[in-house]
C-alpha positions as CSV (number, residue, x, y, z in Angstrom):
1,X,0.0,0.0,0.0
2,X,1.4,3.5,-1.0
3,X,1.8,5.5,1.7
4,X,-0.5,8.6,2.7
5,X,0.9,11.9,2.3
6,X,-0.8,14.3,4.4
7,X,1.1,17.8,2.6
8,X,0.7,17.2,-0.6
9,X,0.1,20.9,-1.9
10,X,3.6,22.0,-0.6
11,X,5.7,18.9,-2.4
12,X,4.2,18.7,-5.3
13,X,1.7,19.6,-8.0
14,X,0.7,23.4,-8.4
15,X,3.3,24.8,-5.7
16,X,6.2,22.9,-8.2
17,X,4.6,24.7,-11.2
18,X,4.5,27.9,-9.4
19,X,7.9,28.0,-8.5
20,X,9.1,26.7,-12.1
21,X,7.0,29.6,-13.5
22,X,8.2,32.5,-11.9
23,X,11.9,31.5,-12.2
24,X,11.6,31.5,-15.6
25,X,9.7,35.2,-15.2
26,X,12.1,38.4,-15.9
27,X,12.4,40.7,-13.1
28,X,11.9,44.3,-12.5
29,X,8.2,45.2,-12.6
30,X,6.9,48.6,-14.5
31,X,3.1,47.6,-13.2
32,X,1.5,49.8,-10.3
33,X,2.7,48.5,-6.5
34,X,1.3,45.5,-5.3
35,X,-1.4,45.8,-2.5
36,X,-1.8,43.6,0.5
37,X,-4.5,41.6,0.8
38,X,-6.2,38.3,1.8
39,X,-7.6,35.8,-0.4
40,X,-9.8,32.5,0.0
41,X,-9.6,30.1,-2.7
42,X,-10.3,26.5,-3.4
43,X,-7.7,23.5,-4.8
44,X,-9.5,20.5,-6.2
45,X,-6.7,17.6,-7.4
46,X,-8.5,15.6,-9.8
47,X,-7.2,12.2,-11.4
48,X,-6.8,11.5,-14.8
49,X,-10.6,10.4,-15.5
50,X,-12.0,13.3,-14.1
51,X,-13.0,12.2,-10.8
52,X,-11.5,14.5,-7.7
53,X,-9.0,13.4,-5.8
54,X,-8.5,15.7,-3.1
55,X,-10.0,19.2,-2.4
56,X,-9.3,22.2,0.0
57,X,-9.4,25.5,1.3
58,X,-6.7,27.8,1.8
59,X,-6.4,30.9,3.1
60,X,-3.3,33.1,1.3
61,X,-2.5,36.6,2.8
62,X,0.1,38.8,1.7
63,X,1.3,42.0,3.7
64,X,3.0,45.3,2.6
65,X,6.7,43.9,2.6
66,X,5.6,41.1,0.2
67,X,5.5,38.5,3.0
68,X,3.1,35.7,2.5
69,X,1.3,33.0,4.2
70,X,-1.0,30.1,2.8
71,X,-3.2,28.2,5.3
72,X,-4.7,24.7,4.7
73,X,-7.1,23.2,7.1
74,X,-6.4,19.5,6.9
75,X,-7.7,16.8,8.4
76,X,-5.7,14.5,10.8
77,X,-4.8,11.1,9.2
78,X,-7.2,9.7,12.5
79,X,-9.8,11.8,12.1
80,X,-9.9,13.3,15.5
81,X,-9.7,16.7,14.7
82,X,-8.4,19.4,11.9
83,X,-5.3,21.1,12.3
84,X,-4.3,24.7,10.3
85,X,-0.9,24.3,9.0
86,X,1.0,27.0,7.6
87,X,3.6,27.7,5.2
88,X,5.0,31.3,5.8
89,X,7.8,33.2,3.2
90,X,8.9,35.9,5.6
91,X,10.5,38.8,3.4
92,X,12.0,41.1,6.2
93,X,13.4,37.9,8.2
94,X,14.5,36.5,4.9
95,X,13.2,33.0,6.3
96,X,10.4,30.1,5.0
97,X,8.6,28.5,7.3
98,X,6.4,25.6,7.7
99,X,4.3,25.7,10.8
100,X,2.6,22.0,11.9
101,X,0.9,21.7,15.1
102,X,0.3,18.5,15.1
103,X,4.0,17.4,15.7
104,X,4.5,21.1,17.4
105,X,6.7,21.6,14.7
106,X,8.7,24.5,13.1
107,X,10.7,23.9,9.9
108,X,12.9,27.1,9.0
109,X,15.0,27.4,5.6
110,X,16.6,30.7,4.7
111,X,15.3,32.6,1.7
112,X,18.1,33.3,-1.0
113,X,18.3,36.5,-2.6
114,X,17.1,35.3,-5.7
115,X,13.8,34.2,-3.7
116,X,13.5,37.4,-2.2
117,X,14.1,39.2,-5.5
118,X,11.1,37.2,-6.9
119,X,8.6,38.0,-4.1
120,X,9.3,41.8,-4.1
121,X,9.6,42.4,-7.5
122,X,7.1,40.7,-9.9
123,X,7.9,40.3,-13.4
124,X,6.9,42.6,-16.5
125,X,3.2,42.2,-17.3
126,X,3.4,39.1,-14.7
127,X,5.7,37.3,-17.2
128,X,3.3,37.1,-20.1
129,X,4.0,38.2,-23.7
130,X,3.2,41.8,-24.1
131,X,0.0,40.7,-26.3
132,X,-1.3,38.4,-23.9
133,X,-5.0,37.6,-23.6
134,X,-6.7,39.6,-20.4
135,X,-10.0,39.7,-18.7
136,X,-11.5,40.7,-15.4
137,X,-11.9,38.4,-12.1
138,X,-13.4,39.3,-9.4
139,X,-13.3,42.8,-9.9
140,X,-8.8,42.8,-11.4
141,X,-7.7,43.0,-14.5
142,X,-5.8,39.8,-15.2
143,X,-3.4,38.6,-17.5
144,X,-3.1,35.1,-19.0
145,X,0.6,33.4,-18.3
146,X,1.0,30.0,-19.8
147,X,4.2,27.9,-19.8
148,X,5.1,24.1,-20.7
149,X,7.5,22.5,-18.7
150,X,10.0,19.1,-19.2
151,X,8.4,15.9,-18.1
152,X,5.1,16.7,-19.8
153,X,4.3,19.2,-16.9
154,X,1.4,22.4,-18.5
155,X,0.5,25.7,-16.5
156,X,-1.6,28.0,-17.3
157,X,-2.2,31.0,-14.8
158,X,-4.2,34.3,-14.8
159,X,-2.5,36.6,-12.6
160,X,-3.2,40.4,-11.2
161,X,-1.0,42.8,-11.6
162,X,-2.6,44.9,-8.8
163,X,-2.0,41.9,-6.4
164,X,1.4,41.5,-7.1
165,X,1.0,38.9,-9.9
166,X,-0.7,36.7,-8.2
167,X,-2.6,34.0,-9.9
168,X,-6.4,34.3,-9.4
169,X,-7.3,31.5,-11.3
170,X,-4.8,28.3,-11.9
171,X,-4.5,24.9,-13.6
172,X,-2.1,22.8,-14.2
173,X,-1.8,19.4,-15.9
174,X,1.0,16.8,-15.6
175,X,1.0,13.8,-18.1
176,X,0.9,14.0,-21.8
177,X,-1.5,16.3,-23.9
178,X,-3.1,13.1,-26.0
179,X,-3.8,11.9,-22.3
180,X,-4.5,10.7,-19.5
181,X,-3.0,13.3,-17.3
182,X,-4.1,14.7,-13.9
183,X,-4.8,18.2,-13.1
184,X,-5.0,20.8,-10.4
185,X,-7.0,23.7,-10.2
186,X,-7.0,26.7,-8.0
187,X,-9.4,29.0,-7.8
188,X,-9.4,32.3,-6.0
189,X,-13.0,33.0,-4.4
190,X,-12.7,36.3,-2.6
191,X,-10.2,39.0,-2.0
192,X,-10.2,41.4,0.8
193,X,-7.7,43.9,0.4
194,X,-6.1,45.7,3.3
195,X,-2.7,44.4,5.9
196,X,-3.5,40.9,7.0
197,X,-3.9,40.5,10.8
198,X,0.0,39.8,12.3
199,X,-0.8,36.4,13.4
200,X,-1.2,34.7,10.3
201,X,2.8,35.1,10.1
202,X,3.8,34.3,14.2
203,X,5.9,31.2,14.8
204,X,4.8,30.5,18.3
205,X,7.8,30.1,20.5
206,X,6.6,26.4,21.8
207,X,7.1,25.2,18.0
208,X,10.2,23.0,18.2
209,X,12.7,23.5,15.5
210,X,12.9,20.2,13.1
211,X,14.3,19.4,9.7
212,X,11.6,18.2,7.5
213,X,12.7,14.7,8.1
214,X,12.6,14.7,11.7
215,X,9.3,16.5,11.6
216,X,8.0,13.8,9.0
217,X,9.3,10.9,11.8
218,X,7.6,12.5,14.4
219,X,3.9,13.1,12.4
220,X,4.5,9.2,11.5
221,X,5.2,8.3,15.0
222,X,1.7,10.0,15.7
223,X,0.2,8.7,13.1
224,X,1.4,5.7,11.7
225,X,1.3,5.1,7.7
226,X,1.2,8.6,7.2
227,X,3.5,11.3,6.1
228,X,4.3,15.3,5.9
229,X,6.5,14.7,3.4
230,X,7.1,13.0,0.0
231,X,9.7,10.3,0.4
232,X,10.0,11.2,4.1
233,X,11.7,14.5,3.7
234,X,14.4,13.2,2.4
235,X,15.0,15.8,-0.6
236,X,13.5,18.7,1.7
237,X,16.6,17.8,4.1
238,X,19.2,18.6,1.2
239,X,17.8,22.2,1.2
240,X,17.4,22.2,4.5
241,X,20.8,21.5,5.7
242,X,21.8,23.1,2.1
243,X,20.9,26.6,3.3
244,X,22.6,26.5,6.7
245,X,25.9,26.5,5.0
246,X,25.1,29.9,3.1
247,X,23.6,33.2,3.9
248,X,20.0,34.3,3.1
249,X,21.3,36.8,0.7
250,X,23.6,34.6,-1.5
């Protein structure tokens, strides 16, 4: 039996294809300055006959340094209660964090400057051709981004210049055009603009400090079968340890 993941939306799918898109995005934005907000939206995971595979609700908020949180309620692998985890990029500390309360645990990784250079200053037109299609949601102009990636990996993105370029619509599609292929889709449901309440970004100072693997032991140790991360943190663990050896602006 394969073994459950419980984080699957910061290993893999959409999160991968975000991060793939905007390095490939040129830097140094012309658009008006980006607004702090907070956003609902939905992700629905489908497999590749259509049927969902696993759905949620997030909560993303970003303030006015460019800082940014997403929330996911999940469900705990026993079904005795939900937990809210967090995964916070922390511009003026220069620090990612994942927040998990069921282990009580903190996982901190330095932001490079590259990283940092990407959240503060979005990309020309949001990285899209100068022609690109554009329409209104939810009130904001957006503009359509699309990209193909190696290992038959498709994104296609309508992001707000107004909000910094981010994407208030998203799908993405991994396996081969002719199909089958899966696909994720995200979809922004509300936006309230304004500074987002300074809690959504506190680390609580009971959190322990783990590397993702040792956070991923201790989530299975609670809850066997299950894990945080894919192949038990291992590949997390090479960034992890990988960042202690440099600075968070190199």
């Amino acid at each position: 039996m394969r073994r459950a993941i419980h984080v699957v939306s910061l290993t893999a799918g959409v999160f991968i294809v975000t991060f793939l898109a905007f390095r490939v995005a040129k830097v140094r934005s012309q658009d008006p300055p980006a607004r702090s907000f907070v956003a609902t939206l939905s992700e629905t995971r489908y497999k590749p006959d259509g049927s969902t595979f696993t759905r949620e609700d997030v909560l993303h908020a970003v303030r006015r340094d460019r800082s940014q949180v997403d929330v996911f309620r999940k469900e705990l692998p026993d079904r005795s209660g939900w937990e809210y985890l967090r995964k916070i990029l922390n511009v003026s500390a220069g620090v990612d964090v994942m927040v998990e309360p069921a282990t009580g645990s903190a996982v901190t990784m330095p932001m490079g400057k590259k990283q940092l250079e990407l959240l503060t200053r979005p990309a020309l037109n949001c990285g899209a051709p100068a022609n690109a299609p554009t329409k209104t949601l939810l009130g904001y102009t957006v503009v359509r981004w699309y990209k193909e990636f190696p290992l038959s990996v498709r994104a296609e993105e309508w992001r707000a210049p107004a909000l910094g370029c981010y994407a208030l619509y998203d799908r993405s599609e991994m396996g081969p055009k002719d199909g089958p292929f899966s696909y994720n889709v995200r979809e922004v449901l509300f936006v309230a603009e304004g500074e987002p309440p300074l809690t959504f970004f506190d680390v609580p100072s009971d959190l322990k400090e783990r590397s993702p693997s040792q956070a991923d032991s201790e989530f299975e140790r609670l809850f066997p079968g299950h894990h945080l991360y894919v192949e038990g943190g291992a590949r997390a663990d090479q960034r992890y340890y990988g960042s202690r050896q440099a600075t968070p602006n190199k």
